[in-house]
C-alpha positions as CSV (number, residue, x, y, z in Angstrom):
1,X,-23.5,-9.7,-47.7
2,X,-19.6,-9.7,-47.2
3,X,-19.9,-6.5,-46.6
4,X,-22.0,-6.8,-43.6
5,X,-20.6,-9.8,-42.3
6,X,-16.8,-7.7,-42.3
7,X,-18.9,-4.4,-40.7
8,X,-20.3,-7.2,-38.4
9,X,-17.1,-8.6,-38.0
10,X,-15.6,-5.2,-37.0
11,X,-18.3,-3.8,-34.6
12,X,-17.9,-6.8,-32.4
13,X,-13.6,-6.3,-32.2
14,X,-14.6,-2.8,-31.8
15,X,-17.1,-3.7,-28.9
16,X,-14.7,-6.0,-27.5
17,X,-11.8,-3.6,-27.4
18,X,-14.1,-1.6,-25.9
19,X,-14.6,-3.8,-22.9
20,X,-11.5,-4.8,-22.2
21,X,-10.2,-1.1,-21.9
22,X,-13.7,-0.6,-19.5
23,X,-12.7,1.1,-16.5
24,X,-14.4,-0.2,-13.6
25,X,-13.7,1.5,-10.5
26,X,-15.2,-0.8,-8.2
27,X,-13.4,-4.0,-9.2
28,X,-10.3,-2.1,-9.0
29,X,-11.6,-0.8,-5.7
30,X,-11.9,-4.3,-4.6
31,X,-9.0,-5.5,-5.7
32,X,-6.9,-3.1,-3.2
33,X,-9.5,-4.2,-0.7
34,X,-8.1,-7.6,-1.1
35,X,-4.4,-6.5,-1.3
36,X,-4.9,-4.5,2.2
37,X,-6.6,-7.9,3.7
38,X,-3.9,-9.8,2.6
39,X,-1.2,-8.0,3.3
40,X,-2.1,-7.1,6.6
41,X,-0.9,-10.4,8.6
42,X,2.5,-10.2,6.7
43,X,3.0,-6.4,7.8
44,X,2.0,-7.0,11.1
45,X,4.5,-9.6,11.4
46,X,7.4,-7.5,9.7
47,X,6.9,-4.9,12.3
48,X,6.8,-7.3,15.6
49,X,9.7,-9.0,13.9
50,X,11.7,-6.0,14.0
51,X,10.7,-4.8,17.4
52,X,12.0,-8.1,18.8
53,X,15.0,-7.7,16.9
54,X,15.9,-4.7,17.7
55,X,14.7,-5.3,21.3
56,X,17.6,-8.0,21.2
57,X,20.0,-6.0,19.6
58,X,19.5,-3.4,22.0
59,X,20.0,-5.6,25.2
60,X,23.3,-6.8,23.5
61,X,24.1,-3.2,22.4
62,X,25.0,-4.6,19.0
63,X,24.3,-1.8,16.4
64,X,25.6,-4.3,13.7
65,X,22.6,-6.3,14.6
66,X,20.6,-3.5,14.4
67,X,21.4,-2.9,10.8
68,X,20.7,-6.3,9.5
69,X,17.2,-5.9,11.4
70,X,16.3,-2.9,9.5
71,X,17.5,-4.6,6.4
72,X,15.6,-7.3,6.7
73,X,12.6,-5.6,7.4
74,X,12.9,-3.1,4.4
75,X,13.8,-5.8,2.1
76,X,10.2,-7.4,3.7
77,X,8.4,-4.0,3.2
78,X,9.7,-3.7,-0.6
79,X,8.2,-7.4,-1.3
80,X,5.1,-5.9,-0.1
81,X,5.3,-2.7,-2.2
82,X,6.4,-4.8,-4.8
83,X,3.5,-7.2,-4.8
84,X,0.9,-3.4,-4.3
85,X,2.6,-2.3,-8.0
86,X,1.5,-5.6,-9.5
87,X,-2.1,-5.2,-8.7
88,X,-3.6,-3.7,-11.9
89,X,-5.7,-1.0,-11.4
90,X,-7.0,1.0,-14.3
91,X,-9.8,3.0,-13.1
92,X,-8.0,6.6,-12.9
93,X,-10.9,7.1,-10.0
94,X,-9.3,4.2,-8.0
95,X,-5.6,4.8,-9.3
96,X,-4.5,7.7,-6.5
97,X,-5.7,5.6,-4.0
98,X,-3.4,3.0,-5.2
99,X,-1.0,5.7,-5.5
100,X,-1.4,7.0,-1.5
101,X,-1.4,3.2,-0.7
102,X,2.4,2.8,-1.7
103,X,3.3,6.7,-0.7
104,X,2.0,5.5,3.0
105,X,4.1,2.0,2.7
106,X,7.4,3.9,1.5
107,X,6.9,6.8,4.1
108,X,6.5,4.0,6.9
109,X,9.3,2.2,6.1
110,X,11.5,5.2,6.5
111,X,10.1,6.6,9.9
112,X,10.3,3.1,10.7
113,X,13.9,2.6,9.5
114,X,14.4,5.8,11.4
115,X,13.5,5.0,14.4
116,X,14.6,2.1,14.8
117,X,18.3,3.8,14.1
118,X,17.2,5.9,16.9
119,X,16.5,3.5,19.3
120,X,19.7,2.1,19.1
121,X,21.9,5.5,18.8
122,X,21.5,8.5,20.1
123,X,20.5,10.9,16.9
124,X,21.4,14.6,16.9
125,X,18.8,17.7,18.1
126,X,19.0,17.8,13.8
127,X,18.1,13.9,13.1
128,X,15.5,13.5,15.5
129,X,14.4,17.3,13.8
130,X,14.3,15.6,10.9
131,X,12.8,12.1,12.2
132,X,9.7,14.3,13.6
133,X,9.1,15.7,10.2
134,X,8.8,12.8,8.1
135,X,6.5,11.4,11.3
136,X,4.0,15.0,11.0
137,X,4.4,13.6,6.7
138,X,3.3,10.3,7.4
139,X,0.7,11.7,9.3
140,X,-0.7,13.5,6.9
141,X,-0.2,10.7,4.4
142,X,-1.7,8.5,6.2
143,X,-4.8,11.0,7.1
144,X,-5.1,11.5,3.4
145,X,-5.0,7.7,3.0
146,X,-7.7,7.0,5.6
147,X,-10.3,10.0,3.9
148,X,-9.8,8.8,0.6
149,X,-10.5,5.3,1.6
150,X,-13.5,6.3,3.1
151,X,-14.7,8.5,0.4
152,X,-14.4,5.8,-2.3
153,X,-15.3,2.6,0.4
154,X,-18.9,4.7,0.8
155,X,-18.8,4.5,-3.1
156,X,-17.5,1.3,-3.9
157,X,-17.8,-0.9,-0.7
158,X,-19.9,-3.3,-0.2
159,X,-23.1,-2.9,1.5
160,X,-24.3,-5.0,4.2
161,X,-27.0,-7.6,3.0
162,X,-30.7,-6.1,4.4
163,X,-31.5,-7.7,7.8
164,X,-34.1,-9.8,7.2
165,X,-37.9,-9.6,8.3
């Protein structure tokens, strides 16, 4: 009886181990669903922040003003990326989406940072070169982003509730 109370006793750990190491690509799905909603008024609002500030800047011609702009918005941008690595994703199906999600936040923030520098002083044939290039990347990225997205959202997504009769 012991015996089977301690195999009893072990199956159930066992099954309980089991399901808290259960992948489930659809929750994490979600939960990067949820990140994206709600991350998407405070990324908006970065970006229009630092249009108007380098707007400003530029009127003034104050490249010093510039530079605090961009820092302020890539200290904004690394909260955000910040706050993308502490949703827990385990699903490896769901994990290089997560993965693309912060590649396309970190290649933003440098075109953006970029450009910005650009719009203030006049970059070399070689910078903007180079600017142009990590634009055609983000691109990509962000192409890359968009497909996967869609691939796993047909998966994973939720479905519309059946009109009804």
């Amino acid at each position: 009886m012991k015996n089977l109370l301690k195999m009893g006793a072990v199956a159930l750990f066992a099954v309980t181990l089991a399901a808290c190491n259960n992948e489930d690509p659809k929750a994490d799905y979600k939960k990067l669903v949820e990140w994206n909603q709600q991350q998407a008024e405070p990324q908006q609002k970065i970006v229009a922040e630092l249009q108007q500030n380098i707007a400003t800047a530029k009127e003034n011609a104050n490249a010093q003003a510039v530079d605090e702009a961009i820092k302020t918005y890539e200290t904004a941008t690394d909260a955000i990326i910040q706050s993308l690595d502490k949703v827990e994703v385990k699903s490896k199906e769901i994990a290089p989406f997560k993965a693309k999600t912060k590649d396309v936040l970190l290649r933003s923030k440098a075109v953006t940072s970029a450009g910005a520098k650009a719009a203030i002083t006049q970059p070399s044939p070689e910078e903007m070169q180079k600017i142009q290039g990590e634009v055609a990347d983000l691109q990509k990225a962000v192409k890359e982003f968009a497909d996967l997205g869609a691939e796993l959202d047909k998966k994973y997504g939720e479905k519309p509730a059946p009109a009804a009769k």
